[in-house]
N, C-alpha and C positions, 0 to 999 in steps of 0.2 A: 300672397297678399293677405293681409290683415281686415276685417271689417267689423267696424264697431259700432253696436245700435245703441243707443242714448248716448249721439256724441258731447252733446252739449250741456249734460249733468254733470255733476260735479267730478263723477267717477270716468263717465267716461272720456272729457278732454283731458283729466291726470292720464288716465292710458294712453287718450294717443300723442299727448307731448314726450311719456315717457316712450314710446314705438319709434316717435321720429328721432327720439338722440339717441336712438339706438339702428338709425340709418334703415329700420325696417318700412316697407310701403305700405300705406294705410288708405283704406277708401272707408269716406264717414256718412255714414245715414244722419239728414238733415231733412226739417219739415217747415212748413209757416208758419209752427209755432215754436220751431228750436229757439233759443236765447244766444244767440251769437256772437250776443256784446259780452255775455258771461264768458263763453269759451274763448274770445280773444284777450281776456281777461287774465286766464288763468296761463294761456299761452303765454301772458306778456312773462309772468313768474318762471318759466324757463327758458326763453330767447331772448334777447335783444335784438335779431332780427326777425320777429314771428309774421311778419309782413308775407316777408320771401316763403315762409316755409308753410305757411297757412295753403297757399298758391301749390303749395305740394301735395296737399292732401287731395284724394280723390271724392270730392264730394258729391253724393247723390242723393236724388229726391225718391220717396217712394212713398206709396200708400200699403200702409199694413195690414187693410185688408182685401189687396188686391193681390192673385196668385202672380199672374206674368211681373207686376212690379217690384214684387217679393224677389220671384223668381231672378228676373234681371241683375240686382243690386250683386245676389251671391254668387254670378258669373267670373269665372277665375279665381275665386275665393278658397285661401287652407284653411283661415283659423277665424271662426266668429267669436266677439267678446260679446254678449248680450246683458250689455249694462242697463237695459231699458226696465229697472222693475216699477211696478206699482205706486203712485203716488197715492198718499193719503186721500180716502173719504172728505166729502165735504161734510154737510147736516141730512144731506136727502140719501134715503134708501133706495138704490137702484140695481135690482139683479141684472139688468143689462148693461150694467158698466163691467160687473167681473164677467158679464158672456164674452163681453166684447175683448176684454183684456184678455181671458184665454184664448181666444176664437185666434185672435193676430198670433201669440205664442203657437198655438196648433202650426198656423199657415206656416209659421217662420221656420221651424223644425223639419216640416216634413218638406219644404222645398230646400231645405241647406242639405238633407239626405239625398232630395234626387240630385242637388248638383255636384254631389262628390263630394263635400267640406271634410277637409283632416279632423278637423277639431271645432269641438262646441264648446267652449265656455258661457255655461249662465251662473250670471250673480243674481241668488236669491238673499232672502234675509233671514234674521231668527225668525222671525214671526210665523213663519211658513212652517218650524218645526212643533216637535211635541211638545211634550210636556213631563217635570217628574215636581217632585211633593217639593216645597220650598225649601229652602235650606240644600237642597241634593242638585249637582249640576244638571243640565239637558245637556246629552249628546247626542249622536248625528243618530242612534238609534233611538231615542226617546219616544214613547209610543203618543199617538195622534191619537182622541180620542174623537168616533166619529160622532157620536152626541154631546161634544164636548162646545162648552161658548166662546167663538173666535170672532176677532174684528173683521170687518168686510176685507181688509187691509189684509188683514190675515190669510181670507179665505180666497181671497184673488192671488195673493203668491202663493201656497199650496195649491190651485188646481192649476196652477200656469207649471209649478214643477210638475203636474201629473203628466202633462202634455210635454216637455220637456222628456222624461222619463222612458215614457210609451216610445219615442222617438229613438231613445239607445236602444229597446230592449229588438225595436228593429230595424238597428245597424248601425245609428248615427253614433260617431265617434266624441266623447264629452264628458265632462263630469259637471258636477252645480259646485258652490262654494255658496254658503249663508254665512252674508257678510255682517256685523255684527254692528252698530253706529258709527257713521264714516263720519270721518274729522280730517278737516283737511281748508288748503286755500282756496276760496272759490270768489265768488260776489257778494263780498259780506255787505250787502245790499239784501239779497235775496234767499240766496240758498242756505244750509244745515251752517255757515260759516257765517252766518248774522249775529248768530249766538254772541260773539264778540263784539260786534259792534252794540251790540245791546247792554251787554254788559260794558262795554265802555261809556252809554250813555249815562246806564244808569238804572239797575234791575230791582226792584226789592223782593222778589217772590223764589222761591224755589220747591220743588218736589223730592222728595225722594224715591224714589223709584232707582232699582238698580236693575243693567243691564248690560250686556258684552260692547266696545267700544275698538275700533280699528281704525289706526292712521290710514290717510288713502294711498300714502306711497306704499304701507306694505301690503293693503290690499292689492294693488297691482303688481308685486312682487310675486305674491302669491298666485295670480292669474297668469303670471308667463312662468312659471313653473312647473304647474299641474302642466301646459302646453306643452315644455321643454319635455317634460316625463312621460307628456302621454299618456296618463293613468286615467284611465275610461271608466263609467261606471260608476262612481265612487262620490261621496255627499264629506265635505270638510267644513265645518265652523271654521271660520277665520274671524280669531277677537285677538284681539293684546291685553286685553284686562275686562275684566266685571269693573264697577265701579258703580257708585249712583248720579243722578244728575246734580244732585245738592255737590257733592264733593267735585265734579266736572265744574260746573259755574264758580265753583271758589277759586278752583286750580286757574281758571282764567281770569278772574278778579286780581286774582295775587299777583300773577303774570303781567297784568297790564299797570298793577300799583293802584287800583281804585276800591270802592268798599264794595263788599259783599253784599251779595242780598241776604236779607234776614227773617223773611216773614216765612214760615212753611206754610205749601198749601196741599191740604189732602185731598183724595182724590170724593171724597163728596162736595166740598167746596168749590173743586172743579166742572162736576156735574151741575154745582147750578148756575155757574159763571155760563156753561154750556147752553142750562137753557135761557137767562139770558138773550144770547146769541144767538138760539132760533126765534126766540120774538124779534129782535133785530132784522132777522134774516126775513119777518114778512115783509118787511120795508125797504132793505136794500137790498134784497136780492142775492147778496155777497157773500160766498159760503168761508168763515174761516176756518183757521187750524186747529182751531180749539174744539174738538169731536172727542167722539171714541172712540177713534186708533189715536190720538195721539194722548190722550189721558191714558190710557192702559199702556202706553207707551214708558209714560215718565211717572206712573206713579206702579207700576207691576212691579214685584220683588224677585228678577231670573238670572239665575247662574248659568254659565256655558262654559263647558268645556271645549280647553282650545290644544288636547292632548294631540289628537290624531293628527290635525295640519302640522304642528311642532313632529311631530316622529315622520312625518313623510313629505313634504313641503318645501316648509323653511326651516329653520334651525330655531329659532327665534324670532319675539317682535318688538319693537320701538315702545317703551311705556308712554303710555299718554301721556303724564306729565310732560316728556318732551317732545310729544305732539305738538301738544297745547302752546308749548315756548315757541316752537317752529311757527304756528301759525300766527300766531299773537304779533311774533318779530315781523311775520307781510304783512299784516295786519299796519301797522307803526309804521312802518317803511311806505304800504300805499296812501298814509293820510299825511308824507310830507311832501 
């Protein structure tokens, strides 16, 4: 049986719609904060009857930082997908958000090793990798520099891989994949697939920032394959392109047949938009997206090498561009 943690993101209901039409048994980690209306959502884009098949999945509650709960959920379990990474920071600095986020990763590893689990699949991100001089790609060996300045964002998927890590080197069977900006169908309400409907409304602003960009079908392409091979140990980038965000938001402008945004904003302009938003933030309380992982996000200048998943993996990947058509087309289709 299959078990997939962050069933309700974006990533991981693409997984387990793509588990079910492939007739595989899936049990889903769900909390009282999963978004359920998203994951029947994205459900609806592969069944017409997701009703029925929803009823098939083996859904389970647990607390991640409880061991017997933990424990429980990975009973009879081959293969864990660990889609659950790291959401962005808000404005408040909290070293016990990343204790907490690695603490659950620790529990989760070291009880999927004592219940036996074939296989560990975790999706990390670039962000968790090194670094090399601009202009020169990062690959999966790229050196971490430990005096080096990373986002919280950053620093909570690199120590959740540490943990992750320590886990294989005693016994557990797995590799990581650092997924590169997922694009894909989701609740263009809410999730990374808003981008569209926003630019449907109507955007004027964009960044340049360039970064590694992965459709999420072939992200999961790539996660039941590493599976299929069994290849343990081992760190792959999974991107289909570098790109910047300026040229992504055109690509979907053009796509949808509306205008562009045109104003660029760099990333000092951003910082003061940001602080803005923390005078805000004494009054509402409301942390938005607009921080320091997500500025360093879309205005950082990073190449990735996407050699090594290509030579052992998959063969290839889907170009964004017809990413972008794919999604834009549900996108069109859900607002008639």
């Amino acid at each position: 049986m299959y078990l997939v943690i962050g069933s309700t993101n974006i990533l991981g209901a693409h997984t387990i719609c793509t588990l079910l039409q492939k007739g595989l048994p899936v049990r889903a980690v769900k909390s009282d904060r999963s978004d359920m209306e998203r994951f029947r959502k994205i459900m609806g884009y592969y069944f017409s009857d997701s009703d029925n098949l929803y009823d098939e999945i083996d859904w389970v509650d647990a607390d991640p930082f409880d061991r017997e709960s933990v424990a429980e959920i990975l009973l009879d379990i081959d293969v864990v997908f660990n889609c659950s990474t790291p959401a962005f920071f808000g404005l408040k600095k909290d070293d016990n958000i990343i204790n907490d986020i690695v603490s659950c990763t620790s529990i989760l590893v070291d009880e999927a090793r004592a219940a036996g689990v074939k296989y560990f699949c975790h999706i990390s991100n670039l962000q968790a990798l090194g670094d090399e001089p601009e202009l020169k790609e990062i690959t999966e060996k790229s050196p971490r520099d430990p005096k080096g300045h990373y986002t919280e964002y950053s620093k909570a998927s690199f120590l959740s891989e540490m943990e992750v890590w320590r886990a294989f080197e005693e016994g557990l069977p797995g590799s990581i994949l650092n997924a590169g900006f997922v694009i894909g169908p989701g609740d263009f309400a809410k999730d990374s697939s808003a981008i569209v409907a926003r630019i449907n409304r109507g955007l004027n602003f964009y960044a340049k920032g360039v970064t590694g960009f992965i459709g999420v079908n072939d992200l999961v392409r790539c996660m039941l394959s590493i599976t299929k091979q069994n290849i343990v140990k081992e760190r792959f980038i999974v991107v289909s392109q570098c790109m910047s965000f300026a040229d992504l938001l055109f690509t979907i402008a053009d796509t949808l047949g509306v205008k562009r945004p045109k104003f660029h904003v760099c990333k000092s302009m951003l910082f003061c938009l940001k602080l803005w938003y923390r005078i805000k933030y004494l009054f509402t309380h409301r942390n938005p997206r607009l921080n320091d992982d997500f500025i360093s996000l879309i205005t950082d200048f990073k190449l990735y090498s996407n050699e090594k998943s290509i030579n052992t993996i998959v063969a290839g990947y889907e170009p964004i561009e017809q990413v972008v058509k794919d999604v834009c087309g549900v996108f069109s289709n859900a607002k008639m």
